[in-house]
Every structure is written in C-alpha cells, then in structure tokens.
N, C-alpha and C positions, 0 to 999 in steps of 0.2 A: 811468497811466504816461505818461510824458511820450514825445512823438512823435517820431520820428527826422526828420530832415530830408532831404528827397526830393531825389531825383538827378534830372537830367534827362533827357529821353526820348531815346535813341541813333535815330538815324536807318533808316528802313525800310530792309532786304534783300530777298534775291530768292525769297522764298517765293512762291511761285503761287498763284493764287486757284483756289478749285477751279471745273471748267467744267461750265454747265449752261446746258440748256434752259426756263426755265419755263411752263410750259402753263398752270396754273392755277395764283394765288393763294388761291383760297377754297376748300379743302378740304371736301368732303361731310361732314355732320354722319354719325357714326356712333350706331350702336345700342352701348351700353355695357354694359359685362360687370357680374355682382358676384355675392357669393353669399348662398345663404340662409342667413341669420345666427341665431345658437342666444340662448337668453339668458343669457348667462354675464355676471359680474357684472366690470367694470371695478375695479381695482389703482389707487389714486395709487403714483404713484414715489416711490420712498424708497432709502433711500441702501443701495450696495451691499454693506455691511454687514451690515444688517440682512435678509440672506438667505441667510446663512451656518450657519441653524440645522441642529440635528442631529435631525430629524423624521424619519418614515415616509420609506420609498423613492417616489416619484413619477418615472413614464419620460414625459420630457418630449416627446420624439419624438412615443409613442403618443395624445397629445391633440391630434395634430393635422389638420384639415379636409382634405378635400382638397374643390379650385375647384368650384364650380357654379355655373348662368348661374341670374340671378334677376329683377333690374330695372335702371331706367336709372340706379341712383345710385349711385355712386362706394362700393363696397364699402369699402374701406379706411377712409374718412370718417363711417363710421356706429355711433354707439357700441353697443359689443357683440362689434364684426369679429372672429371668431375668427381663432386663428393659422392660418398656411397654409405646408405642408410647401414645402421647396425642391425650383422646378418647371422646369425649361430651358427657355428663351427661343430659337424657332429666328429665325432673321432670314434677311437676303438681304446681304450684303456686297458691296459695287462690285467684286471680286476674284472672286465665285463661293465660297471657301472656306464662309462661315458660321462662321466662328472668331472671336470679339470678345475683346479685353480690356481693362481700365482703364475701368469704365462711371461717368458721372456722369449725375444726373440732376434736372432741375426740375422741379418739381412746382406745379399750378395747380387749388385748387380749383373755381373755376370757368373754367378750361380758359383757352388762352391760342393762338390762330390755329385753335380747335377743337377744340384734342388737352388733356388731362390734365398727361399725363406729357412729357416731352423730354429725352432723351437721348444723352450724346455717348460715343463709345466709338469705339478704331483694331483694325484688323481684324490679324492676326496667327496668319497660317499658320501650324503648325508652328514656331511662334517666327523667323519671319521678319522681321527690322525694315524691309526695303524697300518694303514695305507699310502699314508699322504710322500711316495715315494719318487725320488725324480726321476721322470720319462722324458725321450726324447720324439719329437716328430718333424718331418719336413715337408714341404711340398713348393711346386711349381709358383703357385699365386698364395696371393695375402690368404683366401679364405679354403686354403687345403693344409689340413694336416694328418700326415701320413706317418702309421711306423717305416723307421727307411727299410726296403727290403735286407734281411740278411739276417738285423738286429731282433735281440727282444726286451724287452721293457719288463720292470724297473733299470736304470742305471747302479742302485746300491740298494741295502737294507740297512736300515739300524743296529745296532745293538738291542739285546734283549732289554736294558732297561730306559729306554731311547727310543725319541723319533725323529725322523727329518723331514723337511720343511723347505718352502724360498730358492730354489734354485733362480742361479743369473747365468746366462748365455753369453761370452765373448770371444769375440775372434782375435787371436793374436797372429798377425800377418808377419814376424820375423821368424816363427815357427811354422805358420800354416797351418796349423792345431786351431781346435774351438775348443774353448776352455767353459765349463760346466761349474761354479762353486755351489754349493749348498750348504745345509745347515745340520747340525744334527744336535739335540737337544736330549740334556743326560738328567739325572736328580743334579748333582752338583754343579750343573753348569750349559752355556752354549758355546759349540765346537764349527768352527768353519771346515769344510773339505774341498778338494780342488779336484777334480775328476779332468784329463783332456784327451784328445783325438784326433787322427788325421786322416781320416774318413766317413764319421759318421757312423758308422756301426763296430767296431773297436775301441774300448773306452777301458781307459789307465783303472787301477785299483785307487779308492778316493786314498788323498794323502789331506792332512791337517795342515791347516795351514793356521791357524789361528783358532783359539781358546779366552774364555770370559765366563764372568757370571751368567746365571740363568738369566734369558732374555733381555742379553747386551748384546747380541748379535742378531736382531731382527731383519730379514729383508733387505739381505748386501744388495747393494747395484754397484756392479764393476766395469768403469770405464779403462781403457789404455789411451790413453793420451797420447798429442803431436810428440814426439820424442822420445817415444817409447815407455814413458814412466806409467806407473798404472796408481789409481784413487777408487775409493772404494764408500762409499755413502752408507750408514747403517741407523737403525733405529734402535734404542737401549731405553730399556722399559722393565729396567729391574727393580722399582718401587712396587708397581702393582701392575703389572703386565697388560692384559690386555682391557682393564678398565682406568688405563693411569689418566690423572689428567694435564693441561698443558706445562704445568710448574715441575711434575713427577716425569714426564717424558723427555729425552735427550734425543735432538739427531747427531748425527755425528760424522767424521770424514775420517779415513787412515789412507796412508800412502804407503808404495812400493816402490822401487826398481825395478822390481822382478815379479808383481803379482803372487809372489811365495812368501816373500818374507816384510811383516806388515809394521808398520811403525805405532805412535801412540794416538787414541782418540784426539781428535779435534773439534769443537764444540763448532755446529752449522746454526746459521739464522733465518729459520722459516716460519712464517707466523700467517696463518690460515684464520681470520677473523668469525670468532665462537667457534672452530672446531680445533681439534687434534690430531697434528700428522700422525698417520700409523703406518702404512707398509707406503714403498714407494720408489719407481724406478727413475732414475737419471741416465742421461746420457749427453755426449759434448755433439753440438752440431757445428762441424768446422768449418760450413759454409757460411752460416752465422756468427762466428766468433761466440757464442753463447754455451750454455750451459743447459739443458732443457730436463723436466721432470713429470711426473703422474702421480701425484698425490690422493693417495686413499685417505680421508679424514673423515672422523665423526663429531658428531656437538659435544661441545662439553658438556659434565655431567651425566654422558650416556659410556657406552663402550664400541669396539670394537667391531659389533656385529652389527652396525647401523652408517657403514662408508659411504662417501659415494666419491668420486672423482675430481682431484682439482689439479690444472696445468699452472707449472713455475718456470719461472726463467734465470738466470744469474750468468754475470759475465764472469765471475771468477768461482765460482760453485759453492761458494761461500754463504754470501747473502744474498737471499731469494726475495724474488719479486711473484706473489702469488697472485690467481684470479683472483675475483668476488664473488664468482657464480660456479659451481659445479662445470664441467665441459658432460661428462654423464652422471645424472642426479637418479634414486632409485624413482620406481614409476613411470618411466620413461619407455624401456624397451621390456616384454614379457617377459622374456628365459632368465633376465635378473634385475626384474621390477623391483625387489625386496632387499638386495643387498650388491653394490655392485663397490668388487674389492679392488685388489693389488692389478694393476693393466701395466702392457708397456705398450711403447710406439714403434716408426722410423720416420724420419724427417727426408723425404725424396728430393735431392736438391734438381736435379732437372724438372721436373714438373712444380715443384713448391707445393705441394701436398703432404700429408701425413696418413700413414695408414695406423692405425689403433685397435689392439686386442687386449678389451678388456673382461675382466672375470667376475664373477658376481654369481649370485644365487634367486631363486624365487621359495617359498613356501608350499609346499605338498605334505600335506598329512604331517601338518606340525614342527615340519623338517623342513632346514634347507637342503635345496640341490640346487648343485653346481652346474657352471657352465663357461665356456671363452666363447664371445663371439666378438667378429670385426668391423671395423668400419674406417670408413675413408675420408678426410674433409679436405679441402684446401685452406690454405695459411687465412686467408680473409674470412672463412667459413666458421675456422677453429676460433678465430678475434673474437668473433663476434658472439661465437655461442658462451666464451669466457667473461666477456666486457662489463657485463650489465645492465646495456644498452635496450633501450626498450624495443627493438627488434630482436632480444633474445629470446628462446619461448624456452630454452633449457633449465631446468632447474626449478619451476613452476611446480613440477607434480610431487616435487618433496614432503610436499603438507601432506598427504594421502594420509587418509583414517587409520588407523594402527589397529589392526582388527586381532581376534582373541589368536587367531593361530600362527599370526604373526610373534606376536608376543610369545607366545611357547617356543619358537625356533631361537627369536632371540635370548630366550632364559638357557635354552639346550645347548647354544653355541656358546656364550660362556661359562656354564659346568660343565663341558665338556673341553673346554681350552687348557691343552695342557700345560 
C-alpha cells in the first residue's frame, strides 16, 4: 500500500518531565522465576477455523498450571511452557492506590538494562483520571513488576487543563532506546507524546509528535516493522466518545519512517460481531508473518465501561480476522470479574505460547478498581478458548446478573469519562 505522506512535527507543549532521583543505573541482576514444565506436545497455529469442531467436551480452564519456581530460565521461552491460569499482579504505584490500567509491555529475550520484561501502565484510582499518569515497571518474569531501582514514577504530568492516558511501550533496536508514546488530552483537542530511554530510569522530556480532534487519538499501538518503518494503530471516537456506536467509531492506521513524524489516517477493517472495538493493542509476529491484536469491545447499544477481550489476526494489519468468543469475558477471574479493559500480550516464538496482561476492574463500594493481572496459554489453548468450539467454557459467565452496584460503577465511569 502506498504511503501517506507525513505531516510535520507540531511543536512541543508544556507536558512535564517526570522528576526523579537516580541512584543507580545498573540494576542488580535478579534470581529468575519459571516453572516446572510437563511434557506436553506444542500445537503449530492454524487458522481459526479450523477449531471450530464439534468434538468431546474439553474445560479449558481445568488444564491449567498454576506458577512454580524452578530455574533461571525464562519460563515462558521454553518449548513445552504450559498454560498458566490468570494471576494478579500487585505492584506499588507512585499514588499508593496499586490500581493500574492500560498495560503495554516489551519483552527481551535476553533481557535489556537486566530486566525481561518492561512495562508501561497509568495508575487509576477508582477511575480517577487526575492520576491516570504514565509509569514505568520491570521485572525478571511475566508476573513481576517492579519500579526499576533508581527511577521514580510518573514519567510525565499534564498540563493544567489536561490529562493523559494510553501509553505504548516499543523497543527501537537501531537506537537501543525504549520508546514510551502517550496521550494527553486538552479541551481542544488529543495530542500524542513520545517520551525515550536508554536505560530505563532516564527518560527524554515528552516531545509531540502528533495532534487531532478530541478523542481521535485513542489508544495508539506502535509497532516498528521489518525494515525499520514504523505504523501506528489508533481508535477515533470523536462523534460521541466513549459511548460511540459501530457506524460513529473509526479505527484507523498512520505510518512513519521515523516514529516522529506521522502521515495521514487510514481507515482499518475490524468488525467484532454485536460489539464495538474500543481500546486495543496490536503488534506484528514475525515468525507468523501475521499481524496479531487484543481487542477491548463492548455490545452495541451499551459503552465503554462494559469490555471484555477479543484476539484478531491480519496478514497485512489492514483487514482483520476477529474471534467469536471473548479470549477473557467479565465473570470469569475476580480482581476483574466486572470489567476487563485494554491488555496486551507477547507471542514466545520458541515455545509457541503467549503470555497475556490483561487489565480490568471489579466493583467495591459502587466503584471500580483496577487491576493488571497475567496469564499464559499455548497457541492450541488460545484457539480454542477463541473458536467457539463447544469445548470452549470462555465467555459463558458474560450473562452474570447486573446487580444494583454494578450499575452505579458503570453510570460513575462514564460521568466521569473525560
């Protein structure tokens, strides 16, 4: 497809650098988690289709591990890694709360300033957006996230009549830099920022990288592509924000050269059968030749604060091939029985598994709180909980009763959407 042609980079605002202390750049090597791995035979991926049969009943749930510590090597990387049930993730948030949402995450085989894993996620009381600021965390395995030592969290602050939102996490390997974009959201409009780093606790002042109407810049997902070009996936929901429905909603693609300087929207075709895509992370799996996603979607007719999870595919990130069934539907795990939002993944090409951190909410005193927790499936595991397949038990508990204080969370969540 032929390139749009790039606008030019609008000039930096008054986004604040976040303030810290650094102690130490060279983070203590840790002792690595993993578990003891069964021999169960690895699945090639095959097309979603093709696991639609009408076989035996199989409860996908009940086959699943739970963590245990075993050696230093990257559990998830070792072909065999059995699946692992969804596990909450406590952390420490610069706010005291311990409530995350919107997690992105990189991932480093062989580790990158010491850590594995890196993850960005804004902290989000009670669905509070005066906080909802992007922090960074890392750790050794899928289910640690750590301030890195040195750093302190937030990354940036808004402007006074502003918030931000949505951070993406990528690694650019011709600089060696991890690059941070976010969002930040004014009365007149949504502003993209680009925060980077070359150790994880030293982080550039955000620069602008792109500017639009209020809520046309929802929830970038920024991949770099084979040959260095970079694409950038966004949702625009500037009819009626966060209760648009699928006719008012756009997704959309812009490309780069540079990850700076961004060309024009591109209309994407994803179509989630009764619901509406809303927040949602992409990324390219090279070993697949594919295209892969996490789609947050609600029913039509409802809003935003009713998601739950759907996996997509595409060979050219264009046109999407969506599940039928949630991969996590609310109901399902407690910490985010009531709402489970924006996730992202990694696709482990030596084991053929995927590990998954997804974010979501439960109801307490009217209110949601937040949470990220993880979980691990293999490629045949993921098929299947997607398929539709009457071996699937995923996505069953969606019916659950709407009970009165449910309802109040979801009235609170969108009056309070800014």
């Amino acid at each position: 497809m032929e390139k749009e042609r790039s606008r030019g980079v609008p000039p930096t605002t008054g986004v604040e650098p976040r303030r810290t202390e650094v102690e130490s750049r060279a983070a203590p090597a840790r002792t690595l988690r993993a578990t003891i791995l069964t021999a169960v035979a690895v699945l090639a991926l095959v097309p979603l289709s093709a696991c639609r049969g009408d076989g035996g009943h199989v409860d996908a749930l009940a086959r699943i591990a739970a963590p245990e510590e075993a050696s230093d090597i990257d559990e998830a990387e070792v072909p065999g890694a059995v699946s692992l049930a969804p596990t909450l993730l406590r952390v420490q948030t610069y706010e005291g709360s311990g409530q995350l949402v919107h997690p992105d995450v990189a991932f480093f085989s062989r580790g990158w300033q010491g850590q594995r894993y890196w993850l960005a996620a804004t902290p989000y009381p009670n669905g509070n957006p005066r906080v909802e600021n992007p922090s960074i965390f890392s750790g050794a395995s899928p289910r640690e996230m750590l301030v890195p030592p040195g750093m302190t969290n937030p990354l940036a602050l808004p402007v006074a009549s502003g918030y931000l939102s949505d951070p993406d996490l990528v690694h650019d390997p011709a600089t060696g830099e991890l690059r941070m974009y976010y969002r930040q959201t004014v009365p007149e409009g949504d502003e993209l920022y680009l925060t980077t780093s070359r150790n994880g606790v030293d982080w550039s002042k955000g620069r602008r990288v792109l500017s639009d109407s209020r809520y046309a810049l929802i929830s970038p997902a920024v991949v770099r592509e084979t040959g260095g070009a970079w694409r950038m996936w966004l949702v625009n929901a500037v009819e009626n924000g966060c209760k648009s429905t699928r006719q008012q909603l756009m997704l959309q693609q812009r490309r780069s050269t540079d990850g700076v300087t961004w060309g024009t929207p591109e209309r994407v075709e994803l179509t989630i059968n009764g619901r509406v895509p809303w927040h949602w992370d992409v990324q390219y799996v090279a070993a697949r030749s594919e295209y892969w996603a996490l789609v947050a979607a609600y029913p039509e007719g409802a809003n935003c604060a009713q998601t739950s999870i759907y996996f997509a595919r595409s060979a050219n990130g264009t046109d999407w091939q969506t599940s039928p069934v949630p991969l996590l539907a609310t109901g399902t795990f407690a910490p985010i029985s009531d709402l489970v939002y924006r996730s992202t993944f990694h696709y482990h090409e030596k084991s053929e598994v995927v590990s998954v951190w997804y974010s979501g909410a439960r109801v307490r005193d009217d209110v949601f709180q937040y949470a990220v927790v993880s979980a691990r499936y293999s490629i045949a595991d993921l098929l299947l909980r997607v398929s539709g397949s009457p071996g699937a038990t995923v996505g069953r508990a969606e019916s659950q009763r709407t009970s009165r204080s449910l309802i109040a969370a979801r009235e609170q969540f969108i009056a309070e959407f800014p």
